[in-house]
N, C-alpha and C positions, 0 to 999 in steps of 0.2 A: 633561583640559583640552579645552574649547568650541573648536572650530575657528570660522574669523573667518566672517560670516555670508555673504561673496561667497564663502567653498569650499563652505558648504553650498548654495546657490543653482548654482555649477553644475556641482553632483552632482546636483540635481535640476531640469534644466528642465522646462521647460511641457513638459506631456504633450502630443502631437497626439493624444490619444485621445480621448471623450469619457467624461466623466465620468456616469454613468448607472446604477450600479449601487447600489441602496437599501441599508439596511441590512437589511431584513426580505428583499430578493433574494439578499443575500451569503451570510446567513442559509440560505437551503433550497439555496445553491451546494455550499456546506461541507457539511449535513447529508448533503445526494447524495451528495457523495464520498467520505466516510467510511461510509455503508453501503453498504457494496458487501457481498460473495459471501463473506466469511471468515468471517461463523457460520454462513453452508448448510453448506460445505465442513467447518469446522472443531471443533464445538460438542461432537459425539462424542468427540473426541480430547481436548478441554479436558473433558469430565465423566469420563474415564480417567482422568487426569492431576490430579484432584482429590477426586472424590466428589459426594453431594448439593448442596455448598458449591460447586460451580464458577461460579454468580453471581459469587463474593468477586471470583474470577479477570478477570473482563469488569470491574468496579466497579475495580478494583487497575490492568488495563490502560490504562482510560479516563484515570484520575487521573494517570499517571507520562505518557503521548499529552498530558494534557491543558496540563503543566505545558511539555512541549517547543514545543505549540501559542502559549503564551505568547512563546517566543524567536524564534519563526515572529514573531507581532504587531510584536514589539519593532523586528526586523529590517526588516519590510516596508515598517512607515512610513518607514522612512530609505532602502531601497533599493528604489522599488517598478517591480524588473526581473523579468524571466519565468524566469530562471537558477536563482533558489533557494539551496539549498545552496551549490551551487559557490563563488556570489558571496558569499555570504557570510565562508564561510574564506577565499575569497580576497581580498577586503578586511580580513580580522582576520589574517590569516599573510604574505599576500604572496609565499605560495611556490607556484607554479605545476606544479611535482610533486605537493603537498599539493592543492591543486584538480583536478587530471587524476583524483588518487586517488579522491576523492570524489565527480565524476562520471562516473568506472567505476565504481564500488559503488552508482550510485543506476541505472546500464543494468543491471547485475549483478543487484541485487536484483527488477528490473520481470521480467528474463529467469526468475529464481528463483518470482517467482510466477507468472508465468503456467505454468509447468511443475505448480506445486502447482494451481492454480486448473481447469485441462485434466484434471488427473488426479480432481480432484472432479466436473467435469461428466459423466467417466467413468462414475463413481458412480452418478448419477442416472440418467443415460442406460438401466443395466444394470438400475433398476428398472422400466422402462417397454418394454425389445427384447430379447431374443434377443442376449443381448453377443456381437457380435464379439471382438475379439484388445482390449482395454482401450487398448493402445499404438497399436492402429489406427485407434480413436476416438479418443485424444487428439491425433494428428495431423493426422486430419482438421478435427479442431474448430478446431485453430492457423492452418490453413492459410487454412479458409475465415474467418477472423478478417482474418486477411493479403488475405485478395480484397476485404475491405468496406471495409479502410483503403485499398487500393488505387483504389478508386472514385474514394475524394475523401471532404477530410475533413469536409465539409458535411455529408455522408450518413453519415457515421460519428457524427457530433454527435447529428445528429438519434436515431439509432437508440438512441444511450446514452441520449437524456432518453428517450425511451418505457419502456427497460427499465429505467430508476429508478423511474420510478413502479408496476411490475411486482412488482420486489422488494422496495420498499416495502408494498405490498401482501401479500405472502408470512408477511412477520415481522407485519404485523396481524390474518393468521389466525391463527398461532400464542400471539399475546397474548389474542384472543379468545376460543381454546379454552382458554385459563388461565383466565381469568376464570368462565368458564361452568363449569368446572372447578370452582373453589373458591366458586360460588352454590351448586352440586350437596351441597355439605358432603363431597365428597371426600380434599377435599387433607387430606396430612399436615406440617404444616410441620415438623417437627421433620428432614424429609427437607435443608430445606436448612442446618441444621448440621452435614453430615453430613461429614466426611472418608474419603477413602481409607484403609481401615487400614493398609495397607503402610509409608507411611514416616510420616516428619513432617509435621505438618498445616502448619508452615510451607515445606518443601520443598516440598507438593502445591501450595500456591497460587501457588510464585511458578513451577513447570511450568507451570500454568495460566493463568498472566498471561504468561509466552512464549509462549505460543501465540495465546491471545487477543488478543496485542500485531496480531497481523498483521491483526487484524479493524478496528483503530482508525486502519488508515493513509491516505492519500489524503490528508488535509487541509493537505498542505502545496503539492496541486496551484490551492490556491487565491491564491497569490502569484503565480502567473501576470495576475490580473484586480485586482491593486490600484490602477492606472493607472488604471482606468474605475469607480473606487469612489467616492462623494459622500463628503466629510470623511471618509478614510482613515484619518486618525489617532485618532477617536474610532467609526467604525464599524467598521474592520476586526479589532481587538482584539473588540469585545461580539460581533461576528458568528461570528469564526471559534471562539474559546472557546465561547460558547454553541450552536454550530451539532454540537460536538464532543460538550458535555454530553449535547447533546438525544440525538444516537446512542446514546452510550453506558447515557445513560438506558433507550433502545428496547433496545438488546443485554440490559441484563439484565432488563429483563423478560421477555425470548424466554427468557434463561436458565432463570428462575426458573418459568416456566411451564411449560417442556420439563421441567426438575427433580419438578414436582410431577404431571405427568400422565403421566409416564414411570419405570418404575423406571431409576435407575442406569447398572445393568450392561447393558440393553439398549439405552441410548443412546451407550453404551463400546461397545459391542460392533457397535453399525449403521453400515453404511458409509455411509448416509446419516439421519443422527439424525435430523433436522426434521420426516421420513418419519414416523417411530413415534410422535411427535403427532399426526399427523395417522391415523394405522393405529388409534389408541385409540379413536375412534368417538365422543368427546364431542359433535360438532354434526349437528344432525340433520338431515346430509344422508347421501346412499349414498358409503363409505367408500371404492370402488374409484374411481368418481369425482373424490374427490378426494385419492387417491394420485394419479393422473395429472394433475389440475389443479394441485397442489402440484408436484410431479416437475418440469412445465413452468414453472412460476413458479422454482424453484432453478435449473433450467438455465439462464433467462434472466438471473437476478441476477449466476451465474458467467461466462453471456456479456459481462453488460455491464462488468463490472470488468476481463477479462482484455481488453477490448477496449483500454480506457482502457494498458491495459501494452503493448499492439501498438504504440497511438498515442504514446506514450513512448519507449520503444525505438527506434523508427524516426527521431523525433526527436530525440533523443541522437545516433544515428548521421548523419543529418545537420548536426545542427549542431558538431561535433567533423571534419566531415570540411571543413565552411564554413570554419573555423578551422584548416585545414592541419595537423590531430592524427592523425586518421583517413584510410585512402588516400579519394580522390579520388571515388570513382565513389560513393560513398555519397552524394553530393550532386545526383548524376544527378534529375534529374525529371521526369516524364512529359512531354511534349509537350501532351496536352488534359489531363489529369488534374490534372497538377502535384503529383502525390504523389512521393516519394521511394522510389521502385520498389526500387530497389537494394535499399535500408537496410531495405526491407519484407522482403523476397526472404531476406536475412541472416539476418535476426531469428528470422523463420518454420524458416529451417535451423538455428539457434540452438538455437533452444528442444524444436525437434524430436530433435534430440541428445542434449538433457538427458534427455527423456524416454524416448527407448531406452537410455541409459544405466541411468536407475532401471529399466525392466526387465530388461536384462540382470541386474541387481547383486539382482533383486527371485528370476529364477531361482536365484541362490545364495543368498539369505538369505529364504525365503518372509516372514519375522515382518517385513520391512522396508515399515514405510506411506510410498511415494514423496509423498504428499499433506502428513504431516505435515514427514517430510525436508524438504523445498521450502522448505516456510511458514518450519520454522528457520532454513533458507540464507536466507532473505530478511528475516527478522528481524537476524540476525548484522549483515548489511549495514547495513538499516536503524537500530538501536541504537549502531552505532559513529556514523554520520552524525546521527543526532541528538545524541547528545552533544555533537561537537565545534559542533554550531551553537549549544546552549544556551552554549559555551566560547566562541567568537563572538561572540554577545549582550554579556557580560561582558566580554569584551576590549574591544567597540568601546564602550563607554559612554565619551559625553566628544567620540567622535569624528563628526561629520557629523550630530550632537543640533541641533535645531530647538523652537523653543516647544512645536509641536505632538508632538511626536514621542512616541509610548506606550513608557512605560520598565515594563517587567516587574518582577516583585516580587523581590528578588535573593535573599531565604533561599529561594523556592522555587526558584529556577533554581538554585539549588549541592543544592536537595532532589532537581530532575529529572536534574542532569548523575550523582549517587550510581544513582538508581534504571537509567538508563541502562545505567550503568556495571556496577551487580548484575547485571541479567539477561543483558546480556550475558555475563559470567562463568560465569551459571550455563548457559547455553544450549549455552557451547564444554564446559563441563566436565561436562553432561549426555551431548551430544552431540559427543563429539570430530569424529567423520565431517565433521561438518558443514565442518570447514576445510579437507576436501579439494575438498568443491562450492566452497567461496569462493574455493581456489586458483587451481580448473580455470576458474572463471567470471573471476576478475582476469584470467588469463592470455590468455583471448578478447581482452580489451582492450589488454593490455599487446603483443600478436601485432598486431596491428591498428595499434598506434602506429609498430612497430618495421619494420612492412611500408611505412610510410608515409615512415618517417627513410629507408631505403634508397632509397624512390624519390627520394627529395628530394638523397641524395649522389651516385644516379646523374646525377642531371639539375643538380647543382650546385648545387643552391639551401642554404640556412642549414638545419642540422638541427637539432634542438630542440625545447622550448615554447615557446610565447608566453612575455615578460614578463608579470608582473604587470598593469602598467594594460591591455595588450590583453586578456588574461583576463577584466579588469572588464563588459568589453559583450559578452561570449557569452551565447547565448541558447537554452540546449538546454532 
């Protein structure tokens, strides 16, 4: 049932923003943020986890992303606040434990990757120096991450559009040595129907679409800028889905080019895959060269996305702490800065954590890749919280609907809420472990809330969540 047209109107007043963003802008907004560092990082591990055929996996990933990007559209024309998920279930549930849950697992999962994303720059790093201690570069990489957010987050903006168009760059050498590749009459395509012999070719792909899933994420940091979109309701659905495609599109051509210039097992086998396209000598320049000019273009892609999880993080923490969830001092701000020092400072201890954790646990199990661990803990997250928002989508039809408003195609959102729903099963049941990182990672947050209720019974104040309607204008 339509709700009457003065509760839709004010659920949605006048923006005081301006409206300025095109659709062909929102367009390369999305694109950005969806390629980020998880085929530098991850590609290797996705051709293990498949065979020649690990394209299927990136084209499988995009599709099941693409369809939740859909619930993203449907949502945003109706609610377009900077919350995201949160708001959303917490407009379709009304239960404000159900929303705290959901964005813990969306602080959870940024904390999750940027531990896997640190532990790839690692990677790279160790092709180009003399590695130090692997744990000691990733810490350092975290930290001075933490020092840029720290500045202000002008300077942090700027620095991520420079290293988009870096990493952008990175995956267009790689495509171009495909091509020049299969001019050459080298390629063998029969390489990409190739599966892993070991299991089921259907087991292999949909490993390989958990993995790859973590490559397709970001695009739903574009609900932040709907407020400043021109005709929201018929640009932000073609931009963000198309903006989605086009990634995915660029993903498997990386795939498929790496597949064919690369045997296999040596891109299973390299801690830095994208490298041994590039070590193969098809363009004719000097190959050491551009291991090192490649080297630095992957560190900077994994820069700029682990950045984008700093600025998150930090965010979350303050705004959970704005909202008397989180203790207090998270909301602290600099004096000239105006950064949220604290929740910077946290974060950075956080994630530092995680990752002597994985080395600790790596001294007892050498075969343990802390890179792919991560990616999983952050997909776990991730795939539970998309689901319930395609679940979302569907509940709220009917309700705070507008002429305008883009309604998503319902057999494919009950297709996305299934596909969700699979890999997540298959991810805990591949990877049990993985729910001890999701435990230890709620429990940060759940520590944090309960530190927070204490202060508030010492000091007498109401202990608790928020209700529901105050829920609705958080802004993390």
């Amino acid at each position: 049932m339509t709700t009457a047209p003065h509760t839709a109107e004010a659920d949605h007043p006048e923006s005081e923003l301006k409206r300025s963003i095109t659709g062909r802008l929102l367009f390369f907004y999305v694109l950005g943020d969806v390629l980020g560092s998880g085929i530098y990082v991850l590609i290797g591990a996705v051709a293990a986890a498949v065979g020649g055929a690990f394209w299927i996996a990136f084209a499988a990933g995009v599709s099941v992303a693409a369809i939740t990007g859909l619930a993203y559209a449907e949502l945003v024309t109706k609610y377009p606040q900077a919350a995201g998920a949160a708001l959303y279930v917490n407009k379709a549930f009304r239960k404000p434990m159900l929303t705290f849950l959901i964005t813990v697992c969306m602080l959870s999962a940024s904390f999750a990757a940027s531990g896997s994303l640190a532990s790839g720059f690692a990677r790279y790093f160790g092709q180009l120096f003399e590695l130090p201690p692997a744990l000691l570069v990733t810490i350092v990489f975290v930290l001075l991450l933490t020092a840029v957010n720290y500045i202000g987050i002008t300077e942090s903006v700027v620095v991520n559009m420079i290293m988009t168009f870096v990493e952008v760059a990175g995956l267009i050498i790689v495509m171009l040595i495909g091509v020049i590749y299969v001019f050459q009459g080298n390629a063998n395509w029969g390489t990409l129907g190739e599966f892993n012999a070991e299991g089921n070719p259907i087991f292999a792909i949909i490993a390989g679409v958990a993995l790859a899933f973590f490559a397709m994420t970001g695009f739903e940091n574009a609900a932040n800028v709907a407020e400043e979109t021109i005709n929201p309701s018929k640009t932000f659905p073609r931009a963000l889905i198309g903006g989605m495609i086009a990634a995915g599109v660029i993903y498997v051509a990386v795939a498929i080019s790496a597949a064919l210039v690369v045997p296999v097992d040596t891109l299973a086998g390299s801690p830095a895959a994208l490298l041994e396209v590039i070590r193969a000598g098809v363009l004719p320049l000097p190959v050491g060269m551009m291991i090192i000019l490649f080297a630095l273009i992957a560190m900077t892609a994994i820069t700029n996305t682990t950045l984008v999880c700093v600025v998150t993080q930090s965010r979350i923490l303050y705004g959970m702490s704005r909202e008397n969830i989180f203790p207090r001092m998270f909301r602290t701000l600099h004096p000239t800065r105006r950064s949220p020092w604290v929740a910077l400072i946290f974060q950075g201890i956080v994630v530092a954590v995680l990752l002597s954790v994985g080395a600790l646990l790596k001294l007892v199990d050498p075969e343990l890749d802390i890179v792919s661990t991560l990616a999983n803990v952050t997909v776990v997250f991730l795939l539970f919280i998309y689901a319930l928002v395609i679940v979302s989508a569907l509940k709220l039809r009917g309700t705070d609907d507008r002429e305008d408003t883009y309604r998503a195609n319902t057999p494919l959102l009950y297709v996305g809420i299934v596909g969700n729903i699979l890999l997540l099963a298959y991810v805990i049941i591949d990877d049990p472990s993985s729910l001890l990182w999701v435990a230890g990672l709620l429990a940060v947050g759940f520590v944090l809330y309960l530190a927070e209720a204490l202060s508030k019974k010492r000091h007498g104040a109401k202990v608790g969540l928020p209700d529901a309607d105050d829920m609705d204008d958080m802004e993390v």
